[in-house]
N, C-alpha and C positions, 0 to 999 in steps of 0.2 A: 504494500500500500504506500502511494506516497506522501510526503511530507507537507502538508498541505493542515496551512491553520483560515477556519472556518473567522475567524475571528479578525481577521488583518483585513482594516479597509479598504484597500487598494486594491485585492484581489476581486475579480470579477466571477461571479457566481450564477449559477441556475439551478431555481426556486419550482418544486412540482409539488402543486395546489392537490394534494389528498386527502380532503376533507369529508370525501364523497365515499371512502374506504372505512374499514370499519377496523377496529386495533387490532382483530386477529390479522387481517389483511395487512395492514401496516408493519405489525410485527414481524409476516413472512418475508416481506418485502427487506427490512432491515438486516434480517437474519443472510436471505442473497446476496445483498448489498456487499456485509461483509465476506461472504465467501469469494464473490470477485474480487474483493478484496479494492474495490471501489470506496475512494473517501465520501464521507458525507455525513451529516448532521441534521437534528432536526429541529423545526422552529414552529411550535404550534402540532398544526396538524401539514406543514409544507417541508419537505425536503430538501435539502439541500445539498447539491456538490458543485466541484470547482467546474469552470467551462471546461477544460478539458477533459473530463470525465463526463459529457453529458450523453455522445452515443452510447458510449459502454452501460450508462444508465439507462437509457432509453431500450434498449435490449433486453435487460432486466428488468425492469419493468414491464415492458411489453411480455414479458415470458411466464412473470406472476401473475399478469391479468388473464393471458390464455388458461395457464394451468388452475387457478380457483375460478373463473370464467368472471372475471368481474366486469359488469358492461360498462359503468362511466371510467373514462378514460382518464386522466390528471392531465390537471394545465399549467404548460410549462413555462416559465419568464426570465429572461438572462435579465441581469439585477447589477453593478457596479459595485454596490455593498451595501450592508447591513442596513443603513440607512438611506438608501435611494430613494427616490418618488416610488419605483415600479415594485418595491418588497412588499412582504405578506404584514409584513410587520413594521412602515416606514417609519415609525417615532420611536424605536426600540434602541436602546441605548446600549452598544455593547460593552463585552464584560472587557475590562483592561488583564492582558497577560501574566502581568507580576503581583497581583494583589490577591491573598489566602482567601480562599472559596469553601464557600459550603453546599455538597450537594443534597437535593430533596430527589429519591427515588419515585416520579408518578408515572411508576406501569399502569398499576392499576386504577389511575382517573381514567374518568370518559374523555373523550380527546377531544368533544365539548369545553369542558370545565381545563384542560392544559389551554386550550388555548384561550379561553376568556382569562385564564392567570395572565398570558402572556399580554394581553390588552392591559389587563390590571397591573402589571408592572412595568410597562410601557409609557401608560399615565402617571404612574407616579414618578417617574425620571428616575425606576430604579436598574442596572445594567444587570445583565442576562445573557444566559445560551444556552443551550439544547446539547447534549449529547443522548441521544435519542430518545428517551421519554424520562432521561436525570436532567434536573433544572439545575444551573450552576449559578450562584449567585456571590457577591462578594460577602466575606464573613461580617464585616463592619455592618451589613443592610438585614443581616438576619434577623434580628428582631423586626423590621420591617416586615420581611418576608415570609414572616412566624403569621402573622397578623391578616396579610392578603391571605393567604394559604388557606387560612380555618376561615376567613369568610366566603372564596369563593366556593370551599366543600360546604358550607352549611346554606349555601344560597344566601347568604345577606348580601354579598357582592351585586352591585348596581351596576350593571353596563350603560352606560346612557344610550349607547345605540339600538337598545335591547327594548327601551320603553316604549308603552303605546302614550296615545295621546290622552290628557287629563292627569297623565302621574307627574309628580315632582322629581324627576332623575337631577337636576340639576342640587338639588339639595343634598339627596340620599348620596352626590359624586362628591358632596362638599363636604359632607360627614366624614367620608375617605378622607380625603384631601387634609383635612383638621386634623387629624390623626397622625395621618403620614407627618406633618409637618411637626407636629407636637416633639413626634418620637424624635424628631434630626435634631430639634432643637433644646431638645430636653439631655440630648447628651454635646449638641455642640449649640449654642445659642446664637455666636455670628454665622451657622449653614447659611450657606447662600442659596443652596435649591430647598431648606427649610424654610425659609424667608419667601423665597418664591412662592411656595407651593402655600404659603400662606396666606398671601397676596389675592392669589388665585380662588382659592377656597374664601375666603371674603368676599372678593367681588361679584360669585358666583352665589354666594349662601341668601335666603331672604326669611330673616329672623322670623316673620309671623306665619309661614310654612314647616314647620318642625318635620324631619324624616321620620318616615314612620318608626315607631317604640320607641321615639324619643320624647322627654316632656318637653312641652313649647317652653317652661320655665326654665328650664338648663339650656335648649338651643338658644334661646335669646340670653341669654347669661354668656353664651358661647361666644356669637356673635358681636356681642358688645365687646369682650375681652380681645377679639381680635381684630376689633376696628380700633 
């Protein structure tokens, strides 16, 4: 296999949208992958490997689809990097090479709920990657990541792209938001993405909407304290 870091922005990549697969599928797929002995990573429910590795993927793939018969096909997009316009994931921050990680093993989430993690750590400006369904995160963000974790398994996690119309997502995002910012600042108080993301969550919060199971008397207590 070669040498090849999924991680390095400069390197140009191709992104195959398997969202439409279901984890046994996906897992047969990774299991090939590395018998080829083809590099590649994953991000969400989208694959990924370097361009020059995308025939030899395309083959392989093409080969797991015949043999489980799988009819929708994955849709493939050559990407710049990590954060391009054209990624699965464009606001996803990656993870920096020299900094002690922590991994979270999620085989066993729905690849549903990895990838709204992966939205939910995306918005909070917190860095990330995929080695195939182990989440790598910096050790300094864990308690962060402790925290998105047990809300996206318990479903409290609010995607705002996820809401219908009449709900309050912009709140229930600012509730995250206060949180996330609390924790950065509660151990570093000049954070600048603590600050931010505080800024953020203020501007977006509207004291006499409380999220749901919160009492209006502590949201607007909330509110005031961070204006």
């Amino acid at each position: 296999m070669t040498d090849w870091n999924p991680n390095d922005p400069d390197a140009t990549k191709v992104y195959y949208d398997l969202s439409a697969w279901s984890i046994d599928e996906q897992a047969e797929l990774t299991a090939e992958m590395a018998n080829s002995e083809i590099p590649h990573t994953w991000e969400g429910t989208e694959l990924v490997v370097p361009e020059a590795s995308e025939q030899a993927a395309d083959l392989v793939i093409a080969d797991v689809e015949a043999r489980l018969q799988i009819e929708s096909a994955p849709v493939s997009a050559i990407v710049e990097s990590l954060v391009g316009d054209d990624a699965g994931e464009a606001d996803a921050v990656a993870l920096a090479e020299d900094v002690p990680t922590t991994e979270y093993d999620l085989d066993q989430w729905p690849a549903g709920d990895r990838d709204l993690l992966g939205r939910a750590l995306a918005g909070a400006g917190i860095p990330f990657t995929w080695e195939g369904n182990v989440l790598l995160v910096a050790t300094d963000d864990e308690a962060l990541v402790d925290e998105l974790l047990d809300d996206v398994e318990s479903g409290e996690y609010v995607d705002a792209d996820d809401d219908e119309p009449g709900e309050t997502p912009p709140n229930a995002a600012a509730l995250t938001t206060f949180f996330l910012a609390g924790e950065r600042l509660r151990h570093d108080p000049p954070d600048a993405d603590g600050l931010e993301q505080l800024v953020v969550a203020n501007e977006a919060a509207d004291p006499d909407q409380p999220p749901f199971g919160v009492q209006p008397r502590l949201w607007q207590r909330t509110c005031e304290l961070a204006d």
